[in-house]
C-alpha positions in Angstrom: 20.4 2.2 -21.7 17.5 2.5 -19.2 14.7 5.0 -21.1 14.7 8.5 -18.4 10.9 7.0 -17.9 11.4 4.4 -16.7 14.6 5.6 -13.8 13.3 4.8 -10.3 13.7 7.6 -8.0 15.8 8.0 -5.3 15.3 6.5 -1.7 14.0 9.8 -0.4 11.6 10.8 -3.3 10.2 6.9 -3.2 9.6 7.3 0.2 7.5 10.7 0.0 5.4 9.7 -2.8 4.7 6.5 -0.7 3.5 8.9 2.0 2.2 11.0 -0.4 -0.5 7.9 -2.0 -1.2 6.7 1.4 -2.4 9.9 2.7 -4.4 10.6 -0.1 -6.2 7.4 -0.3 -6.5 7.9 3.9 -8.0 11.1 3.1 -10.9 9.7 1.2 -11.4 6.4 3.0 -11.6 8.3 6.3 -15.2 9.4 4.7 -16.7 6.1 4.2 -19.2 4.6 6.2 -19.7 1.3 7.8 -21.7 0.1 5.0 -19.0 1.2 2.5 -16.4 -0.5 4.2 -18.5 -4.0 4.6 -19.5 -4.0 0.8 -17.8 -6.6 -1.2 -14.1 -6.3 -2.7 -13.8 -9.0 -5.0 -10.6 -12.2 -3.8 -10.7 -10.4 -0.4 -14.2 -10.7 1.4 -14.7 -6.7 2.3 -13.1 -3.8 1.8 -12.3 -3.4 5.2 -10.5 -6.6 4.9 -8.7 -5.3 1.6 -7.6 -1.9 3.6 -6.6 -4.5 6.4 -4.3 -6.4 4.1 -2.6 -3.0 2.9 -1.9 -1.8 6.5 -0.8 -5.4 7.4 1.5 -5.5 4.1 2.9 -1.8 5.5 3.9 -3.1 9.0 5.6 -6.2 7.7 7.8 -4.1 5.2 8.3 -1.9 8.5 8.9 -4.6 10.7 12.2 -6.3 7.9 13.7 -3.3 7.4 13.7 -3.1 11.4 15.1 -6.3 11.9 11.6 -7.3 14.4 9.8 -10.5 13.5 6.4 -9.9 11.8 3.5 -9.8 13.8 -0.2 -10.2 12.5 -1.7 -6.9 12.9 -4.8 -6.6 14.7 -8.2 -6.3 13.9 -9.8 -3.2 15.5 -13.3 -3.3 17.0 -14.5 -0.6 14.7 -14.0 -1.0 10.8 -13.8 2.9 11.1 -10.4 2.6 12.1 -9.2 1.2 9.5 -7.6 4.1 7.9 -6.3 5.7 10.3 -4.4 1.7 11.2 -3.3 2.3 7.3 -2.0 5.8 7.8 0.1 4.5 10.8 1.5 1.8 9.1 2.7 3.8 6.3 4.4 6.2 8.5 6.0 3.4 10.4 7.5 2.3 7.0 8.9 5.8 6.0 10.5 6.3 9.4 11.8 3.1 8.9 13.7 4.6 6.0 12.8 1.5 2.8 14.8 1.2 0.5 14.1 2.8 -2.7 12.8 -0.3 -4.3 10.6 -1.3 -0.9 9.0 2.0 -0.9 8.2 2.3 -4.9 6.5 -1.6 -4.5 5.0 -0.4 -1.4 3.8 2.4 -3.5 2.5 0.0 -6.2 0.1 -2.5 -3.8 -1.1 0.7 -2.5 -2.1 2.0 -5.9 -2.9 -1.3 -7.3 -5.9 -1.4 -4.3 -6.7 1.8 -4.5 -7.8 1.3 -8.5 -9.9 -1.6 -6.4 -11.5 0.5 -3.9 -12.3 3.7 -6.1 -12.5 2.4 -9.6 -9.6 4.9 -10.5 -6.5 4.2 -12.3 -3.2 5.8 -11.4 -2.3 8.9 -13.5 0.5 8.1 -16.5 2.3 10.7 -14.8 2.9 8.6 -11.5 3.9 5.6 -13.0 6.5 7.7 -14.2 7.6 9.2 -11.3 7.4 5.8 -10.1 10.0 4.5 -12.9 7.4 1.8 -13.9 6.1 0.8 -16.8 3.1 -0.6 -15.3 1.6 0.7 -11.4 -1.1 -1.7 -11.3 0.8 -4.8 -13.1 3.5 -4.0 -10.1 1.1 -3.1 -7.7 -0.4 -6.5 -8.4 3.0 -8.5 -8.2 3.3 -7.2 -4.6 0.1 -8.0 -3.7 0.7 -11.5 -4.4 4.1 -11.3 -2.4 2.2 -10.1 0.5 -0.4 -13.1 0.4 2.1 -15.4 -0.3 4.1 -14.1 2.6 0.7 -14.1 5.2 -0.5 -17.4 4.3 3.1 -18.8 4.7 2.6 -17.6 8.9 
């Protein structure tokens, strides 16, 4: 028997706490700077380049469960944009309507980068709610998916 912790959530509850996460990490990135954005993120260059790999990980997810052919997502003239390419991304996902699994290890990268970009680790609570043992473990598995996936192109 599957412990009640550790139950994923339905396809409609994964996919509002995956727009939940994104728009609260949008919320805070949307306040950074240039400077904040070109500082370092460690394995990924910048952390413009990190927020570009989450928004590029989004549309791909979006772009399978639509049956369209990945496209690389591009690079916007101003770093500043950034989050709002991440917030449109996400949204393009939900509509898409993920399954409950896609949306939970959607979730997961998007957490797993956040602990990366804020230096804060996901609440107990949401890994709950998430029905994993392990957000950033998961979050990380993804992650690698998702590189895996773009260096394959």
């Amino acid at each position: 028997m599957v412990p009640a912790e550790l139950v994923p959530p339905s396809g409609d509850a994964a996919r509002l706490l995956l727009r939940r996460e994104c728009r609260l990490l949008v919320q805070r990135l949307r306040l950074w700077t240039p400077a904040r954005l070109a500082a370092g993120a460690a394995s990924w260059g910048t952390r413009a380049d990190l927020i570009h790999h989450l928004a590029q990980d989004l549309a791909d997810r979006a772009a399978d469960r639509e049956g369209r052919p990945r496209r690389p997502l591009p690079r916007l003239d101003s770093d500043l944009g950034l989050p709002d390419q991440l917030a449109v991304t996400a949204d393009d996902l939900v509509r898409a309507g993920p399954a409950a699994r896609t949306a939970i290890e959607a979730a997961a990268h998007l957490l797993a980068h956040r602990s990366d970009l804020l230096g804060e680790v996901p609440p107990a609570g949401l890994a709950v709610a998430m029905g994993l043992a392990d957000v950033l473990a998961q979050g990380r598995l993804a992650c690698t998916a998702a590189a895996e996936s773009a260096a394959a192109r």
